[in-house]
C-alpha positions, 0 to 999 in steps of 0.5 A: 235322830240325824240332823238335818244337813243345810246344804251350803253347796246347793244354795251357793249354786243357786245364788250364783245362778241369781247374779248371772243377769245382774252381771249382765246388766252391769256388763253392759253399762260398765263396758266392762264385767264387774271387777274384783282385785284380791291382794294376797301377802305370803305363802301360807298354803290355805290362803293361797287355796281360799284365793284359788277359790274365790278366783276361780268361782268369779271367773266361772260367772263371768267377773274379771278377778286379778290377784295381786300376789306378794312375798312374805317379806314385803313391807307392809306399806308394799302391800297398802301401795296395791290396795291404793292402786286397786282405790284408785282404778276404774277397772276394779269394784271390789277390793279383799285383802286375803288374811291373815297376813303373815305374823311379822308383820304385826298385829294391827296390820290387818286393820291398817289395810282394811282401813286403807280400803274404799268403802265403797269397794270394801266388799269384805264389809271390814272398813270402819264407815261400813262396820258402823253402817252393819251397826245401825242396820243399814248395811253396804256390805255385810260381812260374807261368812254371816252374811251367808249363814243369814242366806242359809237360814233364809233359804232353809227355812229357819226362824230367827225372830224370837229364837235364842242365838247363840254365837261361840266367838268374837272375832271381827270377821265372823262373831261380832258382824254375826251377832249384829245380824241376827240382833237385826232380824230379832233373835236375841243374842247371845255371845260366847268367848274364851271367859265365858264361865260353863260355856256347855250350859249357855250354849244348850239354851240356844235355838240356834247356836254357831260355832267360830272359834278355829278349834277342831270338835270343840262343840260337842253333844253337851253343848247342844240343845236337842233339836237346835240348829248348829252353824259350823264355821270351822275349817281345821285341817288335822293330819293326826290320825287318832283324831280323827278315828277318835272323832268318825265312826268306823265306818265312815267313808271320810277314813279312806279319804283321810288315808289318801290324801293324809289329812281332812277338813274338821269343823269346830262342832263334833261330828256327834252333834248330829245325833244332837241337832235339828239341822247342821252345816256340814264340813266341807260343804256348809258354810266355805261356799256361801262365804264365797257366793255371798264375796260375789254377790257383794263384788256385784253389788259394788259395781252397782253401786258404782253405776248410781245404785243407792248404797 
């Protein structure tokens, strides 16, 4: 049996295509199109090509998009300067702060910027008042990453009320906000980290099982209920070719693109776990483009909000 594939890419498309008359409408009271400032601190090279996306995809709809790009060695009170500026302007809706930032400066100054952010421009979902608001289920802006694995499912025909969820990973931007939402919509959750004893048999009990934890084929067949859904948030870049002839199959088409370029994008679930699953996200291709519709779709409902929308 191969699963599934939930196309990420198609759906993105089409929720890109959705928002074109709303960015009208906004475009017309606003005077202006809906805005989006990203500041973007170092140099660190998948970050400059998660940015290039985002701003690339917002200025294909039509949204005005204005990267703030600074140094790596620029203070941390630089970088909350530029998230003020971005507080403070007419011109912009939406506000992201690329992470990570870079290591020197600490580990709570992610938070620091997150904070220092509107929430109401907060399109990331990250600042504490829209955190509480996910919390309660009622939120302004989730997450995008689980917000558009929540898309996906919606658009695929997946069913969450009753199902068994199981999310491996607790991070702020992804695991935590992912649990919250299918908690919401009633599946019963379960979530899994680095302490979690004989991870392969709790993962196996779900229906729906999802996979954010940055390591590369980490979940593998025995981890994997026959035909439940697998949600593969990873993207790991690997340039050691025994990986990755030790993960694809001989005749896999992704080994003459691995001789080109030196390198290929690997999920955190092993390519095995298609033999495995009813459906799975594909990477590339699943989860990276509905985390930047999902940016977009939140980009516009913030200048809605702005225009007297109820938040």
């Amino acid at each position: 049996m191969s699963a599934r594939l939930l196309d990420g890419k198609r759906t993105a498309a089409e929720i890109r295509s959705g928002l074109s008359p709303r960015i009208a409408a906004c475009t017309e009271r606003l005077g202006r199109p809906p805005a989006l400032g990203i500041l973007l601190v170092g140099d660190d090279p998948a970050s400059q090509v998660y940015v290039g996306t985002k701003s690339k995809v917002g200025d294909a709809l039509g949204l005005a998009v204005e990267v703030v790009t600074l140094p790596s060695t620029a203070t941390l009170e630089a970088a909350r300067q530029v998230v003020e500026r971005f507080n403070a302007s007419d011109d912009h809706d939406g506000i992201l702060v690329q992470a990570p930032l870079p290591a020197a400066h600490g580990p709570d100054a992610e938070r620091a910027l997150f904070d220092a952010i509107d929430p109401l421009k907060d399109v990331d979902g990250f600042h504490p008042a829209n955190v509480g608001r996910l919390v309660q289920g009622r939120p302004r802006f989730a997450p995008c990453t689980p917000a558009g694995i929540l898309e996906l499912f919606d658009r695929s025909g997946i069913e969450l009320a009753g199902s068994r969820a199981v999310v491996i990973g607790r991070s702020q931007i992804v695991g935590k906000p992912m649990a919250l939402l299918l908690l919401h919509r009633h599946a019963t959750v379960t979530v899994c980290h680095s302490r979690t004893r004989d991870l392969p048999a709790v993962a196996r009990e779900a229906d729906i099982l999802v996979a954010a934890i940055g390591r590369p084929a980490f979940v593998t067949p025995e981890y994997v209920r026959p035909g439940a859904t697998v949600v593969d948030v990873g993207i790991n870049r690997v340039a050691d070719e025994a990986t990755i002839r030790d993960l694809l199959p001989a005749d896999s088409p992704r080994l003459a693109s691995f001789a080109r370029r030196g390198s290929l994008l690997v999920g955190d679930v092993h390519p095995a776990v298609s033999d495995t699953a009813g459906a799975l996200t594909p990477v590339p291709g699943g989860v990276g483009p509905m985390t930047v519709a999902m940016l977009m779709v939140n980009t516009v409902r913030a200048a809605e909000i702005r225009l007297g929308a109820e938040d």
